[in-house]
C-alpha positions in Angstrom: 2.7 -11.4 39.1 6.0 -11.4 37.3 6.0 -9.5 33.8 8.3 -10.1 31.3 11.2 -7.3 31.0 10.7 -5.3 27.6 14.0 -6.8 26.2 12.2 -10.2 26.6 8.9 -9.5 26.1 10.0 -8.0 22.7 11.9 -11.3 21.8 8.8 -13.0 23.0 6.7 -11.7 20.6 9.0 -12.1 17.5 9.1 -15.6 18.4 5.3 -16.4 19.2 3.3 -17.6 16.2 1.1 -19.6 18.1 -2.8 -19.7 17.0 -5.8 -20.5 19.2 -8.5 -21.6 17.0 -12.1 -21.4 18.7 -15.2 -23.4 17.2 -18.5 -22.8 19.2 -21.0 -26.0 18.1 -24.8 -26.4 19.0 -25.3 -30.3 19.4 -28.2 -31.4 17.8 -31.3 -32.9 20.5 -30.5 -36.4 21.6 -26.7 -36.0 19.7 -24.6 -35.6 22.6 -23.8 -39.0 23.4 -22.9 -39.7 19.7 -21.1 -36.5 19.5 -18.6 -37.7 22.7 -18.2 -40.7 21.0 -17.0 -39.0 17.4 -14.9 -36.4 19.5 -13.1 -39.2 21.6 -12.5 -40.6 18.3 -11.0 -37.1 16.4 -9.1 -35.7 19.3 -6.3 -38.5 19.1 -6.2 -38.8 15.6 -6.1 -34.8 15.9 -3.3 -34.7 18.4 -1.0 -36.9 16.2 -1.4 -33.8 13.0 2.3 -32.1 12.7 1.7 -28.3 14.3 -1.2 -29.4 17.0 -0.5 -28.0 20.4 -3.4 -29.3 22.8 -7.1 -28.8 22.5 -10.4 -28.3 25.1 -13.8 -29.7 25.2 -15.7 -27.1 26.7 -19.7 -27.6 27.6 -22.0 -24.8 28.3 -23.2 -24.5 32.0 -26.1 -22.4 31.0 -27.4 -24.7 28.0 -25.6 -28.5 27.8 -26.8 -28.3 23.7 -23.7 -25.3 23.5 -20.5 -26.6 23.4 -16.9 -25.0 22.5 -13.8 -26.6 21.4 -10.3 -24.8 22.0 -7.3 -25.9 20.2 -3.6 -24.2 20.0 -1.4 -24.6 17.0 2.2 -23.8 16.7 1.7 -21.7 13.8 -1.2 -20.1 11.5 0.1 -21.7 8.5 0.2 -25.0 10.0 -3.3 -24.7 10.9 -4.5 -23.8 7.7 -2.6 -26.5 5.8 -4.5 -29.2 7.6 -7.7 -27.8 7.8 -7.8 -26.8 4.0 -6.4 -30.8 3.4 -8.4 -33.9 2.2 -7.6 -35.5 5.3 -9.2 -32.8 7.3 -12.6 -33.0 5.4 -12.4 -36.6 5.8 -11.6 -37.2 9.6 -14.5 -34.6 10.7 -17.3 -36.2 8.3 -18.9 -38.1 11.1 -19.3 -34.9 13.3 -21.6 -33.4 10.6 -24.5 -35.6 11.9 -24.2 -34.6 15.7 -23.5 -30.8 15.0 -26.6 -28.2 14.0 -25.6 -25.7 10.8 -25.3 -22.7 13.1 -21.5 -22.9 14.4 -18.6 -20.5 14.3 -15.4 -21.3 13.7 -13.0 -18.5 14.8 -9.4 -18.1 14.6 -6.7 -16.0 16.8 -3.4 -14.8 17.1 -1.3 -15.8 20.5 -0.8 -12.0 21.6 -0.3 -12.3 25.8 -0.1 -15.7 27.9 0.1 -15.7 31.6 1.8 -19.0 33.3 1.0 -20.1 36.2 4.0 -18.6 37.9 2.9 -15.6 36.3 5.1 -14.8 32.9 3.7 -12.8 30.9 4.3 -12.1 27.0 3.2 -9.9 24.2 3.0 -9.3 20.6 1.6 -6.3 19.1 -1.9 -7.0 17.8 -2.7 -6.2 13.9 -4.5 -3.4 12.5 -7.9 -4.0 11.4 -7.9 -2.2 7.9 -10.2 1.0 7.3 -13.6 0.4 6.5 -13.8 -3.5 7.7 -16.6 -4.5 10.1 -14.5 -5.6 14.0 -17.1 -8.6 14.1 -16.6 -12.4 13.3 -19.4 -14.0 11.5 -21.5 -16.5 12.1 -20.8 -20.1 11.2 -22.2 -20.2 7.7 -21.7 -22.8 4.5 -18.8 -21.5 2.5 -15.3 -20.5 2.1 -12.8 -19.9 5.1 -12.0 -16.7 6.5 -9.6 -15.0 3.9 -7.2 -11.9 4.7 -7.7 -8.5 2.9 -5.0 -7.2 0.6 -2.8 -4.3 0.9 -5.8 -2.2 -0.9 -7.9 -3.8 1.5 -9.7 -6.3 -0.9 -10.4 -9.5 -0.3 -9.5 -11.9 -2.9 -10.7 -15.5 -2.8 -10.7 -18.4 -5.8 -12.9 -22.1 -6.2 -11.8 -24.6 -8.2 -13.3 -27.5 -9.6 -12.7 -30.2 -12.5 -15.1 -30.9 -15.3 -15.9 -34.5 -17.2 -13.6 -34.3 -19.9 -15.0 -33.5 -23.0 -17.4 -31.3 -21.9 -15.4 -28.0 -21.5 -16.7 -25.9 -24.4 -20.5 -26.5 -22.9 -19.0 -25.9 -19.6 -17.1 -22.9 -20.7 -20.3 -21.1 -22.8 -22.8 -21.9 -19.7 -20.6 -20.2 -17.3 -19.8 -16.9 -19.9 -23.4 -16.8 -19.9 -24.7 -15.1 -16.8 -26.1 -11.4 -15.6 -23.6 -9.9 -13.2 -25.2 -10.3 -9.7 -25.9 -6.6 -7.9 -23.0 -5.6 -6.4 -23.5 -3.4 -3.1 -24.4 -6.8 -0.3 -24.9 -4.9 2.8 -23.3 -1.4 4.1 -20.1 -3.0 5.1 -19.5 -5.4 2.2 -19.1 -5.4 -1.9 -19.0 -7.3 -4.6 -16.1 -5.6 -6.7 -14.8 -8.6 -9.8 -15.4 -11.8 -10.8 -12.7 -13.4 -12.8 -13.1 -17.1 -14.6 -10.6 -19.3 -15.9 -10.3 -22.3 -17.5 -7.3 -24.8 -18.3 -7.8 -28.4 -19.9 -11.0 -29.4 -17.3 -10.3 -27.2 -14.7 -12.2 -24.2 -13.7 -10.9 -21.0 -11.4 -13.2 -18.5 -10.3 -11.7 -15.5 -8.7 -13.6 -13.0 -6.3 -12.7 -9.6 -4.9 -14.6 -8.3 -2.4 -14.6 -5.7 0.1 -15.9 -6.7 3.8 -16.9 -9.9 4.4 -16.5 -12.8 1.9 -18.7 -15.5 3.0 -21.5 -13.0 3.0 -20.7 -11.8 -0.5 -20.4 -15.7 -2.2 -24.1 -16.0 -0.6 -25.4 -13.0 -2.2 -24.0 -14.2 -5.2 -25.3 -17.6 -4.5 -28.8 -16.7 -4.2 -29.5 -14.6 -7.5 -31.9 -16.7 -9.4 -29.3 -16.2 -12.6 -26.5 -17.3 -10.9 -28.3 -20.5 -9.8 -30.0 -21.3 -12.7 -26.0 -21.2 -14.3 -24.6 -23.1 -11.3 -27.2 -25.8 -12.1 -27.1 -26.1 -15.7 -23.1 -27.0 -14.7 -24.2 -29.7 -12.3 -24.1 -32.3 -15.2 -20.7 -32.1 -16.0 -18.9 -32.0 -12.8 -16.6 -34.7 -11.8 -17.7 -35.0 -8.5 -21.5 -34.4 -7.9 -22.7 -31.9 -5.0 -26.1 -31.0 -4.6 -26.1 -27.0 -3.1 -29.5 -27.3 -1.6 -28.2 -29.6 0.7 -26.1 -27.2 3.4 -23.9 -30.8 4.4 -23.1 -31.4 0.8 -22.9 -27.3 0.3 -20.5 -27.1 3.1 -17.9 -30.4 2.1 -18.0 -28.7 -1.9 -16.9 -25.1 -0.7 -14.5 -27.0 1.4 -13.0 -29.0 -0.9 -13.4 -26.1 -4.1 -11.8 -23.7 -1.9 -8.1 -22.0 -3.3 -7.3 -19.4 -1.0 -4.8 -16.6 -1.6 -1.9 -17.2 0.0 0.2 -13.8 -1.0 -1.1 -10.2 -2.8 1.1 -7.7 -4.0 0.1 -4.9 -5.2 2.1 -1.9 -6.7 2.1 1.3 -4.9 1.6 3.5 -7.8 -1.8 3.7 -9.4 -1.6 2.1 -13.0 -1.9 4.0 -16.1 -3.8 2.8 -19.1 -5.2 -0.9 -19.5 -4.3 -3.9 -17.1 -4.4 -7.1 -18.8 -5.2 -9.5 -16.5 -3.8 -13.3 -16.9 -3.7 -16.5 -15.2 -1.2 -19.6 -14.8 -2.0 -23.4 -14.0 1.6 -24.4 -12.5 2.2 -28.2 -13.0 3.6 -28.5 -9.2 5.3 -31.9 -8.6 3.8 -33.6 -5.5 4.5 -32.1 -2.3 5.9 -28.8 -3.7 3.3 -26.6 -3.8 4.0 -24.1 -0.4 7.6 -23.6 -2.2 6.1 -22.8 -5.3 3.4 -20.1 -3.8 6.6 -19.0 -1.4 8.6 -18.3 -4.7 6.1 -16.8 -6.6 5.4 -14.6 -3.8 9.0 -13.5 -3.5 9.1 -12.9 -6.8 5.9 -10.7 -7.5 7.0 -8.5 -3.9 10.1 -7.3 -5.9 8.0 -6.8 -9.4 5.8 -5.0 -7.8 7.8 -2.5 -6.0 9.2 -1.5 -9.3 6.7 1.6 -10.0 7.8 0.9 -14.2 7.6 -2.6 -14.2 4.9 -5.2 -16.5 3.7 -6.3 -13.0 0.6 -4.2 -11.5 -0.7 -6.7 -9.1 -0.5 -10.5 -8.7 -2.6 -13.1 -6.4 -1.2 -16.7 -5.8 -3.9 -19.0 -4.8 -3.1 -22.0 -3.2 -4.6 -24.9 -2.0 -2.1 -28.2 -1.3 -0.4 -28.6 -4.6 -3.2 -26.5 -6.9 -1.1 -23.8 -7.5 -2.8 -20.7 -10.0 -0.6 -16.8 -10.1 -3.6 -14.7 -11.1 -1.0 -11.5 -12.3 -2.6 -7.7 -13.7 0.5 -6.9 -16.4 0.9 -3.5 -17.6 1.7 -5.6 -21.4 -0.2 -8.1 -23.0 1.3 -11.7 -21.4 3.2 -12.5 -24.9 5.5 -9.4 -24.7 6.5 -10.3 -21.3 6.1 -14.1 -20.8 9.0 -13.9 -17.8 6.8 -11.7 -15.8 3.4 -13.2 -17.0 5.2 -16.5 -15.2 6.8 -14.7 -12.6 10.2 -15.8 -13.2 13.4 -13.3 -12.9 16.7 -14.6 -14.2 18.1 -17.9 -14.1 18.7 -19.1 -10.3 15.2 -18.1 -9.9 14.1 -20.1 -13.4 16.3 -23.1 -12.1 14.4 -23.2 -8.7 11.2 -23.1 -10.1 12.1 -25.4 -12.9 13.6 -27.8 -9.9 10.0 -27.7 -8.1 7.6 -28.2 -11.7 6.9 -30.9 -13.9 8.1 -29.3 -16.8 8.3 -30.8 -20.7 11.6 -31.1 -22.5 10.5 -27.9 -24.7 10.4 -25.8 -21.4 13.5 -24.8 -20.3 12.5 -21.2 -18.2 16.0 -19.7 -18.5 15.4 -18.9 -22.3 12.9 -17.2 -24.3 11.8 -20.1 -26.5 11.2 -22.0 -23.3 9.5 -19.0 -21.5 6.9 -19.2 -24.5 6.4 -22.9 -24.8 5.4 -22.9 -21.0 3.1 -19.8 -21.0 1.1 -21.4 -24.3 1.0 -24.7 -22.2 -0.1 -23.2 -19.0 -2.1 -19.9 -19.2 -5.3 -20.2 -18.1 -8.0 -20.0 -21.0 -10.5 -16.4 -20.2 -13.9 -17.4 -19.5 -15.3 -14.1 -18.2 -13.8 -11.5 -16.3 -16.8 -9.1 -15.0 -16.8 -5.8 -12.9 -19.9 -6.1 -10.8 -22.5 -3.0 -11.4 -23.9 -1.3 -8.5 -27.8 -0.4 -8.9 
């Protein structure tokens, strides 16, 4: 076998960024057929998606009803902007009636490949953070696999619209709930729920230590969380029906805002956080350059131990863009950092990407203010959960 010299094993692995996604799929009896035929279908229409390296259809010599499909992307990112996409929901619908609920959906970092004339590369693997189970879990209905911060808490958001009009109900149903328990199991914890609102749209934040999906269960199975999540049902813009794991799976697909970047500031905060959310209007097709900007900017706030900005999340999911920002100062004494805009170039670039009003010009104060009263997030309920 030939190996790779350090030198370009090292310049390897600066350059690989591949990821080999792994989805392990029970076929339901008398399927299979139907199930080739659906897969024939997707893997083209699969192969022509920007980022897609190849893919496998792998079946089980031991049991024909387990089956595994391989694919290789060029890049995490990539990945994740497809599969978190309309499109994506869309093109795999008529897999859901050849596939049984128990599936896992796995993804992994290119680390070592061996050619067939025998090259080998590596990358150095990541650290798993103290504390966090080394398992994957099982295919379930909910959220995707989301990263822990740098405290090691994972942060996740939904996001839904309501019928307009009905917002006030909406808002005083969804203030009106008991705090679920918040110990899940010995490896996960339910730490905050945070709920916004802005015009009819809804953001619920999460932080949870160990495993999310199992955590949004929990939550999703106390009886006063239910009888809350029902009494919304009404109102939605798009109907799902949560008893239903299909129509369960496609909402928590499609209500799904991940968090694309955390910062957090390395020294403890002193005295009260006040915690605050923007709504960005993001002009079509901008939305990764408005999370990558906002995500340069809060790494430099944050690394300033005296600075307004204790911690910020920007959730992103295609051009739904929310910054959900702890300041050390209430958001109207600081509206530049409640925004997360520093001077002008970086008010002019964010400007450039936003569909801003005449009235908001972000490289003044008057303009700072008209945008923060026209996009900050209305405070539904913000709750530390209670452990018994």
């Amino acid at each position: 076998m030939t190996t790779l010299s350090e030198p370009q094993a090292k310049q390897h692995a600066e350059s690989d960024t591949r990821l080999r996604v792994v989805l392990m799929l029970e076929i339901q009896d008398g399927a299979q057929q139907r199930f080739l035929d659906v897969y024939e279908q997707l893997r083209h229409a699969v192969a022509a998606v920007p980022g897609h390296v190849s893919d496998q259809l792998c079946q089980s010599i031991n049991d024909p009803r387990q089956w595994l499909i391989t694919s290789e992307w060029e890049d995490q990112e990539t990945f994740l902007e497809w599969v978190d996409s309309d499109a994506h929901r869309e093109m795999v619908k008529p897999m859901h009636g050849c596939v049984s609920d128990n599936f896992r959906s796995m993804r992994y970092a290119v680390l070592r490949q061996t050619s067939a004339a025998g090259a080998t590369g590596t990358r150095a693997p990541r650290e798993v953070p103290p504390g966090l189970p080394r398992t994957e879990s099982a295919g379930h209905v909910g959220p995707p696999k989301a990263e822990p911060g740098p405290d090691g808490v994972v942060r996740h958001a939904l996001t839904f619209t309501v019928k307009p009009g009905s917002e006030p109900e909406v808002a005083r149903i969804l203030a009106g709930y008991t705090s679920p328990k918040a110990e899940v199991d010995e490896f996960t914890r339910l730490h905050r729920t945070s709920l916004f609102m802005h015009g009819n749209r809804v953001v619920r934040a999460v932080e949870v230590t160990g495993s999310l999906g199992d955590a949004l269960r929990h939550v999703a199975m106390q009886p006063e969380v239910r009888a809350v999540e029902e009494a919304i049902n009404p109102y939605l813009e798009e109907a799902r029906r949560l008893g239903d794991p299909q129509s369960a799976r496609v909402f928590f697909a499609k209500a799904a805002l991940p968090a694309k970047h955390q910062a957090i500031a390395s020294s403890p905060a002193s005295g009260r956080l006040h915690r605050h959310a923007v709504l960005y209007p993001v002009r079509p097709g901008d939305g990764r350059a408005v999370a990558e900007l906002l995500a340069d900017h809060d790494n430099l706030a944050t690394a300033d131990p005296t600075g307004p900005v204790a911690a910020s999340t920007v959730f992103r999911r295609e051009d739904v863009v929310v910054r959900l920002v702890d300041l050390r100062v209430p958001a109207e004494a600081d509206p530049a950092a409640a925004l997360g805009v520093a001077g002008d170039a970086e008010a002019a670039e964010l400007a450039r990407l936003l569909d801003l009003g005449p009235q908001c010009d972000l490289r003044t104060a008057a303009g700072l203010g008209a945008f923060l009263a026209a996009r900050a997030m209305n405070p539904v309920t913000d709750r530390s959960s209670q452990v018994n």
